[in-house]
BAMI-613562 format. One line per field, with one value per residue: residue number from 0; x, y, z of N, C-alpha, C, O in turn. Coordinates in nm, 3 decimals. Atoms other than C-alpha are relative to their C-alpha. Example, Ala and Ser with C-alpha at 12.3 -4.5 7.8 and 13.67 -1.06 7.14 Angstrom:
<atoms>
num [0, 1] $
n.X [0.089, -0.082] $
n.Y [-0.119, -0.119] $
n.Z [0.000, -0.006] $
ca.X [1.230, 1.367] $
ca.Y [-0.450, -0.106] $
ca.Z [0.780, 0.714] $
c.X [0.090, -0.077] $
c.Y [0.120, 0.109] $
c.Z [0.000, 0.073] $
o.X [0.194, -0.026] $
o.Y [0.118, 0.220] $
o.Z [0.066, 0.090] $
</atoms>
This chain:
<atoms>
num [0, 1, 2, 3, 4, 5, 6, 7, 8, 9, 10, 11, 12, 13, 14, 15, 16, 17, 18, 19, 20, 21, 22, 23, 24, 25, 26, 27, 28, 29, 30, 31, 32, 33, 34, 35, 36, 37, 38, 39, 40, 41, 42, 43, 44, 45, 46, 47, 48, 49, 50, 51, 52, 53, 54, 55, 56, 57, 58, 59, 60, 61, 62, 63, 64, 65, 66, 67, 68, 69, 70, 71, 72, 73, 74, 75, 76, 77, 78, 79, 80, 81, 82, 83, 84, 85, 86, 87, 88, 89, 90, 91, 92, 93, 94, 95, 96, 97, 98, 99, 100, 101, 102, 103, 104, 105, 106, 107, 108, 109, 110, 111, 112, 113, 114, 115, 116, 117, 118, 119, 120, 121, 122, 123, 124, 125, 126, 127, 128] $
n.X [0.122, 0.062, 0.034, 0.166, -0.004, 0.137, 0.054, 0.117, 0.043, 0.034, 0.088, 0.086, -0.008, 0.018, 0.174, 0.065, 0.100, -0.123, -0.041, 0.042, -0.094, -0.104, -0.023, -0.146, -0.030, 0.057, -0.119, -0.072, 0.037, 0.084, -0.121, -0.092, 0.142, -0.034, -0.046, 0.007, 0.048, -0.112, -0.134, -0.045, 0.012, -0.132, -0.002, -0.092, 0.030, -0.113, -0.070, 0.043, 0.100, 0.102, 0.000, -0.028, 0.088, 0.167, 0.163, -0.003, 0.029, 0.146, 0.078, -0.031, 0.081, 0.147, 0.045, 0.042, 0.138, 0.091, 0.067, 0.136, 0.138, 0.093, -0.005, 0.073, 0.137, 0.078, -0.014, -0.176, -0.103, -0.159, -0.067, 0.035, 0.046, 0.142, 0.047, -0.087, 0.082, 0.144, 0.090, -0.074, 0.043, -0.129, 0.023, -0.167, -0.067, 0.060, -0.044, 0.055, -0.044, -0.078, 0.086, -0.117, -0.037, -0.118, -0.083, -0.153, -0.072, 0.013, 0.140, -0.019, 0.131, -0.022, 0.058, 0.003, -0.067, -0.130, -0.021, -0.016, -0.114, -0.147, -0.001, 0.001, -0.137, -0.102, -0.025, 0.030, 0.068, 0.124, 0.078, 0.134, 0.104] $
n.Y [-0.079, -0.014, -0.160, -0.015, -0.102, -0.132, -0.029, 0.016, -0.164, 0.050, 0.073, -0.088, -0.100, 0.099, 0.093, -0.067, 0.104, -0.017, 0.190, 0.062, -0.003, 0.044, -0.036, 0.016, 0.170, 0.005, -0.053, 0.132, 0.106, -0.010, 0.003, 0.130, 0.081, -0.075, 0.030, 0.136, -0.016, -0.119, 0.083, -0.026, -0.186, -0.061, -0.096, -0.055, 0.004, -0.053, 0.095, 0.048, 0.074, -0.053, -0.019, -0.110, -0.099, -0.046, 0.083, 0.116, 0.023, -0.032, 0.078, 0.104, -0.038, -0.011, 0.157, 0.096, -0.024, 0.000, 0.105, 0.025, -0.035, 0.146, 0.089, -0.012, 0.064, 0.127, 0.058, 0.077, -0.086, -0.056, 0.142, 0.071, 0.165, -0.014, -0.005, 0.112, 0.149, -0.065, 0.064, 0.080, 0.101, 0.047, 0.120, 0.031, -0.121, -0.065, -0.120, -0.012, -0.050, -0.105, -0.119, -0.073, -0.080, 0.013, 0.051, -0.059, 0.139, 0.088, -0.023, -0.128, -0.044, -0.132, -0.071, -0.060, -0.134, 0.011, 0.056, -0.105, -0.089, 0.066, 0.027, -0.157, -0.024, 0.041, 0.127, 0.158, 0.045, 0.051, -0.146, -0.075, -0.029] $
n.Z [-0.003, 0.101, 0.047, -0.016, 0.141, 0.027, -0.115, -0.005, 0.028, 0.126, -0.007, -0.025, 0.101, 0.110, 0.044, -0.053, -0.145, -0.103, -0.013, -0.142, -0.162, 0.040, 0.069, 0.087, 0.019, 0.141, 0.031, 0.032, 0.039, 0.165, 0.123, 0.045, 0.156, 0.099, 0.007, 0.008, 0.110, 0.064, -0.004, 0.124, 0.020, -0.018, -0.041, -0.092, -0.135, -0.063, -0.079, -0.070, 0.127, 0.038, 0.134, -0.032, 0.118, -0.079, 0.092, -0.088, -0.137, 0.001, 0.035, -0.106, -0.158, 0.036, 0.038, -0.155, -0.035, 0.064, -0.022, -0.153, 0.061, 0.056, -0.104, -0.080, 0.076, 0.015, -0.109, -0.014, -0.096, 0.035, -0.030, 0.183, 0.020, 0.046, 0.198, 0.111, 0.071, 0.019, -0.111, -0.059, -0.113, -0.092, -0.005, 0.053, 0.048, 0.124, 0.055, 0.082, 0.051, -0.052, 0.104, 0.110, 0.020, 0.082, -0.038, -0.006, -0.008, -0.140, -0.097, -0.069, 0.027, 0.011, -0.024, 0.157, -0.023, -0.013, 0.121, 0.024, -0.095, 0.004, 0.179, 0.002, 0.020, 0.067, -0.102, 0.101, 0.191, 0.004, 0.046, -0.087, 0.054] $
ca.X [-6.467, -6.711, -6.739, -7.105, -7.195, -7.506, -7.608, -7.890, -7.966, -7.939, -8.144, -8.402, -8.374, -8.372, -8.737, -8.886, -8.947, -8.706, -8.503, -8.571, -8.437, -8.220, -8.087, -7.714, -7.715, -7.977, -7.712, -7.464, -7.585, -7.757, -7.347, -7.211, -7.523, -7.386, -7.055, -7.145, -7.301, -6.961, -6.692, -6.592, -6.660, -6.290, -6.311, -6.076, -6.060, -5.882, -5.652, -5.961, -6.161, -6.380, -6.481, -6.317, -6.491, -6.773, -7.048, -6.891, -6.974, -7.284, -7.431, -7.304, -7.482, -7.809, -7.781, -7.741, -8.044, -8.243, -8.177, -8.288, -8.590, -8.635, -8.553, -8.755, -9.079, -9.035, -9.004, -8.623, -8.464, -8.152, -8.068, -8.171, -8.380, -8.733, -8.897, -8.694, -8.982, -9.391, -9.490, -9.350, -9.434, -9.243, -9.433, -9.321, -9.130, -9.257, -9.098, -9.268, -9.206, -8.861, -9.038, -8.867, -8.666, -8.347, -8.047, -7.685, -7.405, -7.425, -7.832, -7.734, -8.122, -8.052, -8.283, -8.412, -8.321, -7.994, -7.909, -8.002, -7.780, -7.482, -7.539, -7.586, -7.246, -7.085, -7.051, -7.215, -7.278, -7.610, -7.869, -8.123, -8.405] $
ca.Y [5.059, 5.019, 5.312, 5.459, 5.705, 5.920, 6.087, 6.015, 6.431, 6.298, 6.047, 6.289, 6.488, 6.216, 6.074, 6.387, 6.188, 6.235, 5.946, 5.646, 5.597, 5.312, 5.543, 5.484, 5.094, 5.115, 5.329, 5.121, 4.839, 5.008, 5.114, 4.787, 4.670, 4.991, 4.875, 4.535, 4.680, 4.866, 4.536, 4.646, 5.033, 5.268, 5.584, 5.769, 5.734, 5.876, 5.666, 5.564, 5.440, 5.696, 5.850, 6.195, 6.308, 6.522, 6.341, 6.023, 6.109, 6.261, 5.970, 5.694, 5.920, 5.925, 5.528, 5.432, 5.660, 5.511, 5.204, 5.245, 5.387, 5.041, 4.853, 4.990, 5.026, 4.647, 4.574, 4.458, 4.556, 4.585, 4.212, 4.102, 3.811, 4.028, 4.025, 3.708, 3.467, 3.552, 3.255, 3.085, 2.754, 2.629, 2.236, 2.058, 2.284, 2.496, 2.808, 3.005, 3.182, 3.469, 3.801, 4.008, 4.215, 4.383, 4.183, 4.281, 3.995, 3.781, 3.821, 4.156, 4.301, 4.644, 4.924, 5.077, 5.407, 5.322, 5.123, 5.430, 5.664, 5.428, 5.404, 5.777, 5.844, 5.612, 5.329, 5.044, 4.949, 4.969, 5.293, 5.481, 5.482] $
ca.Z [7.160, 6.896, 6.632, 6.658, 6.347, 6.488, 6.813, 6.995, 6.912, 6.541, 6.588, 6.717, 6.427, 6.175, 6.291, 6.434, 6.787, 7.090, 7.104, 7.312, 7.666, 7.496, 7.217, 7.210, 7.227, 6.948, 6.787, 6.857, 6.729, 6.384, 6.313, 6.365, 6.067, 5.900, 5.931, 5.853, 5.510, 5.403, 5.413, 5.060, 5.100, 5.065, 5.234, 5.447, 5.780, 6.089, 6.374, 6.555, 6.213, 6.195, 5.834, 5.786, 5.439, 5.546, 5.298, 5.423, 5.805, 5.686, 5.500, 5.773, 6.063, 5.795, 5.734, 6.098, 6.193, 5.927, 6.014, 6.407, 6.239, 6.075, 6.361, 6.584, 6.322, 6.272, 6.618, 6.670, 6.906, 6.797, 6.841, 6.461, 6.586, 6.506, 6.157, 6.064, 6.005, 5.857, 6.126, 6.403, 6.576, 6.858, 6.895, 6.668, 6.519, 6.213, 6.065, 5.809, 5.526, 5.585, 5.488, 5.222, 5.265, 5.149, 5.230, 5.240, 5.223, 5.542, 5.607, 5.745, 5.712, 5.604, 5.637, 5.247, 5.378, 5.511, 5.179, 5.045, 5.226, 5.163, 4.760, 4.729, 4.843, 4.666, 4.961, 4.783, 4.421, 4.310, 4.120, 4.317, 4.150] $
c.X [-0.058, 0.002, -0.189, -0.004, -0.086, 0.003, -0.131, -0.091, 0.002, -0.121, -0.118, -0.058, -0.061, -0.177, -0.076, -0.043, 0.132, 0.044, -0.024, 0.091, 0.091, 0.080, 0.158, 0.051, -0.066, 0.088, 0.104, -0.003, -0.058, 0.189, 0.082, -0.089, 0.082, 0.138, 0.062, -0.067, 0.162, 0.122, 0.066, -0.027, 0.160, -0.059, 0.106, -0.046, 0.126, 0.025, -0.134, -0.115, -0.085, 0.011, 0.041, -0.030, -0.133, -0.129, 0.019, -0.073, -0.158, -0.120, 0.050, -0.102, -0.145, -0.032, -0.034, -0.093, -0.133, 0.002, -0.030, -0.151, -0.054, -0.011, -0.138, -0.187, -0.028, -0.017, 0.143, 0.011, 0.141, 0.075, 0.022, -0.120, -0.180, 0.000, 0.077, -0.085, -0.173, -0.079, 0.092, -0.077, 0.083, -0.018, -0.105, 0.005, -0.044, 0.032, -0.074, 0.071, 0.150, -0.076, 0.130, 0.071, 0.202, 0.129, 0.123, 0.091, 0.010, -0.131, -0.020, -0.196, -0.005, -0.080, 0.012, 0.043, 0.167, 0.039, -0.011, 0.072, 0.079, 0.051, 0.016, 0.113, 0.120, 0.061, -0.045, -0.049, -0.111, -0.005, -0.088, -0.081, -0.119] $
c.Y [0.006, 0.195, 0.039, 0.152, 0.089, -0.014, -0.075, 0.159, -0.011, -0.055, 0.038, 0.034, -0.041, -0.031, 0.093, -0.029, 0.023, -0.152, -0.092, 0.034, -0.143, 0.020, -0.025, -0.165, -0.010, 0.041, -0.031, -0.116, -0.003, 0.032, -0.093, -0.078, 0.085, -0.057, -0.163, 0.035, 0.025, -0.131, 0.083, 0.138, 0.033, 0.103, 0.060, 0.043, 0.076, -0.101, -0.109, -0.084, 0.066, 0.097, 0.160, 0.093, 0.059, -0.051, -0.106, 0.018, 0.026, -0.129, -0.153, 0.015, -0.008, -0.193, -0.068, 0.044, -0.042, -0.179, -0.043, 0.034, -0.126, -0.067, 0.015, -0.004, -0.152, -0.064, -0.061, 0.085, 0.026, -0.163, -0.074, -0.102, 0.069, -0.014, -0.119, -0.075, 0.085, -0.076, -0.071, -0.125, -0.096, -0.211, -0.103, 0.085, 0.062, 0.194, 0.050, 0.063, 0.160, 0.105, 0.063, 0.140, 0.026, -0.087, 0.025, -0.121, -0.032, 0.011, 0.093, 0.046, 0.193, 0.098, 0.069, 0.103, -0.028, -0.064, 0.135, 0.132, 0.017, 0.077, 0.150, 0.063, -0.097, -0.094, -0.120, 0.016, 0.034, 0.172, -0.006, 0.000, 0.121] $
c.Z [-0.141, -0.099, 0.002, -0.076, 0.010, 0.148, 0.027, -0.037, -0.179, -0.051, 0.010, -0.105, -0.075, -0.011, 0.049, 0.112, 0.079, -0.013, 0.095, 0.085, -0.067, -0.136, -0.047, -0.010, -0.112, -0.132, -0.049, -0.104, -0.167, -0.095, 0.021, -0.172, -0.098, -0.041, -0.052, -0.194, -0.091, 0.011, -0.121, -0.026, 0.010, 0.022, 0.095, 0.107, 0.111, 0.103, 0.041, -0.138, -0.065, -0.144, 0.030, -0.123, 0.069, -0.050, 0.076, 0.099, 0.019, -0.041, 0.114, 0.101, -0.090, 0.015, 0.157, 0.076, -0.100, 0.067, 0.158, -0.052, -0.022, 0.102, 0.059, -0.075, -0.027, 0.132, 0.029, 0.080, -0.018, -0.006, -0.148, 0.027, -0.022, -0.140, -0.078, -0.089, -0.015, 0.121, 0.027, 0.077, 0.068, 0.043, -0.121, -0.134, -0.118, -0.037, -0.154, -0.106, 0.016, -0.067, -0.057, 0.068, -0.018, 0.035, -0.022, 0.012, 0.114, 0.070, 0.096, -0.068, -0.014, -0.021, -0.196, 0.020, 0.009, -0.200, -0.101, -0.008, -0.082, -0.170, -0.053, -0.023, -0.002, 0.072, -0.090, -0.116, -0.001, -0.077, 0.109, -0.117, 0.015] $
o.X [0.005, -0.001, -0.279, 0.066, -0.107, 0.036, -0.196, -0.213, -0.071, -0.200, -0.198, -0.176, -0.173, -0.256, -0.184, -0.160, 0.240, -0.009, -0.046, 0.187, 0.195, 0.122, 0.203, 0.156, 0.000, 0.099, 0.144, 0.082, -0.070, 0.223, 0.194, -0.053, 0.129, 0.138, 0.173, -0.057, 0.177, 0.230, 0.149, -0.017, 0.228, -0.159, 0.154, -0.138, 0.240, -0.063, -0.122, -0.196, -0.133, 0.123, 0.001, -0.008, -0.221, -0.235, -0.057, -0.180, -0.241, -0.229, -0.026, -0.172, -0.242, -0.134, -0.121, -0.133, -0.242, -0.092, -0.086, -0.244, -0.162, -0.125, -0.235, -0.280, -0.141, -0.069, 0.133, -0.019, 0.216, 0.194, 0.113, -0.171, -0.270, 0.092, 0.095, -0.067, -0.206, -0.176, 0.177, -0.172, 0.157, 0.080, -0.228, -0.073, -0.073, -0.035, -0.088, 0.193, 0.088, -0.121, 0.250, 0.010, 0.294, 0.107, 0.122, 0.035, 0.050, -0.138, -0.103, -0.233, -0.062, -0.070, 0.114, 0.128, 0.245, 0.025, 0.089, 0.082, 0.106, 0.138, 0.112, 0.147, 0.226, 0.172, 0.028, -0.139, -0.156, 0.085, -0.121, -0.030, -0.216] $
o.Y [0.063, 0.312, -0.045, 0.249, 0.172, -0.114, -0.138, 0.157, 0.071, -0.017, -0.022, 0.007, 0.002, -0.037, 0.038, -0.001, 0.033, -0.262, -0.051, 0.111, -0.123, -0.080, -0.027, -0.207, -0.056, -0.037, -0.030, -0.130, -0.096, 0.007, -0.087, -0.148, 0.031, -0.089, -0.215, -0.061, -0.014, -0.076, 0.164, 0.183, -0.050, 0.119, -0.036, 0.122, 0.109, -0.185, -0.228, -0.174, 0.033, 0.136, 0.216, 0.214, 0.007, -0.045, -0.131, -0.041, -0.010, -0.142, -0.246, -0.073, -0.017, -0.250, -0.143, -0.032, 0.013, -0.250, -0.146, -0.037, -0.167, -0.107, -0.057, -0.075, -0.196, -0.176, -0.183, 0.205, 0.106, -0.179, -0.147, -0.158, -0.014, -0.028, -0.127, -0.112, 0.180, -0.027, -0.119, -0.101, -0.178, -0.277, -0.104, 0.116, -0.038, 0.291, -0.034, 0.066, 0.263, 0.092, 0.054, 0.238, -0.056, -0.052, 0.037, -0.212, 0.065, 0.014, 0.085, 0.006, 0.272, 0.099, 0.084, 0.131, -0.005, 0.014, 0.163, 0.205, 0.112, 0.154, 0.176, 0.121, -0.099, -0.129, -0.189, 0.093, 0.040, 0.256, -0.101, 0.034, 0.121] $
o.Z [-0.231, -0.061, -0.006, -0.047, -0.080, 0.211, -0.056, -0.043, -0.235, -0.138, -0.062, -0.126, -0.106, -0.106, 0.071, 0.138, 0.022, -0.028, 0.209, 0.076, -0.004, -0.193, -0.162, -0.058, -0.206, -0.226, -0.165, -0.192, -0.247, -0.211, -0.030, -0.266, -0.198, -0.160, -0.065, -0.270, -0.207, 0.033, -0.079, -0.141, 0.069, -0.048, 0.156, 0.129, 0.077, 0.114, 0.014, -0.114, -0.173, -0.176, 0.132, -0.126, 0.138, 0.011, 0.169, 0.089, 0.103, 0.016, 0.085, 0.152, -0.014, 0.054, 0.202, 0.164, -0.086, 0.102, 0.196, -0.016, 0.021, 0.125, 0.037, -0.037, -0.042, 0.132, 0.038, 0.089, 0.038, -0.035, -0.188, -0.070, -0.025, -0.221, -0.200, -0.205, 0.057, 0.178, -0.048, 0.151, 0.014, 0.075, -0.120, -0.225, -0.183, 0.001, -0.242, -0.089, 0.044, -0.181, -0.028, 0.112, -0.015, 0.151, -0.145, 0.073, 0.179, 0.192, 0.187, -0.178, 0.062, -0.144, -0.263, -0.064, -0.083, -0.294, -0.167, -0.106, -0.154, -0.211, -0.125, -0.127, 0.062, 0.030, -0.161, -0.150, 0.114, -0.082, 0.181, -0.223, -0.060] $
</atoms>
């Protein structure tokens, strides 16, 4: 069973908007990204994986509602395959420029908020500015 780091009653919270009707697959899917940000994060965890510092659990449940936020503002569904390319053409074949944005090791597309979150408390390298 996947770990999943925010409610959909979080989620709520987070963007001021009730959550969608597919809120915990979105969910899902934003804390496997989160989890996919953190290879090289140390924190303490309990049997089942989950983070048991209270900032930890706090900034995990902020990153993985920030980054349904992104998702869903760029259009993704949760799959990754939106916002990859600036233009697509399917005959014969023509891919356009990848638009910018932040990247995390393995083309993980990580949400500035989330990235934010993480860095904050001390999950990934980096300054806030």
């Amino acid at each position: 069973m996947p770990r999943v780091y925010a409610t959909p009653e979080q989620l709520a919270a987070w963007t001021g908007q009730p959550a969608p009707a597919d809120a915990e697959r979105l969910l899902t899917r934003a804390s496997e990204d989160v989890d996919d940000a953190l290879l090289s994060a140390v924190y303490r965890t309990d049997a089942a994986g989950m983070p048991t510092d209270l900032a930890v659990v706090q900034a995990l449940a902020d990153a993985t509602c920030a980054q349904v936020e992104y998702q869903v503002a760029t259009g993704d569904d949760g799959t990754g395959a939106a916002g990859r390319w600036g233009s697509v053409s399917i005959g014969p074949v023509q891919l356009g420029d990848r638009r910018g944005a932040p990247q995390a090791p393995g083309g993980l597309d990580l949400a500035p908020r989330a990235h934010r979150a993480l860095t904050r408390a001390g999950l990934l390298p980096g300054v806030i500015w």
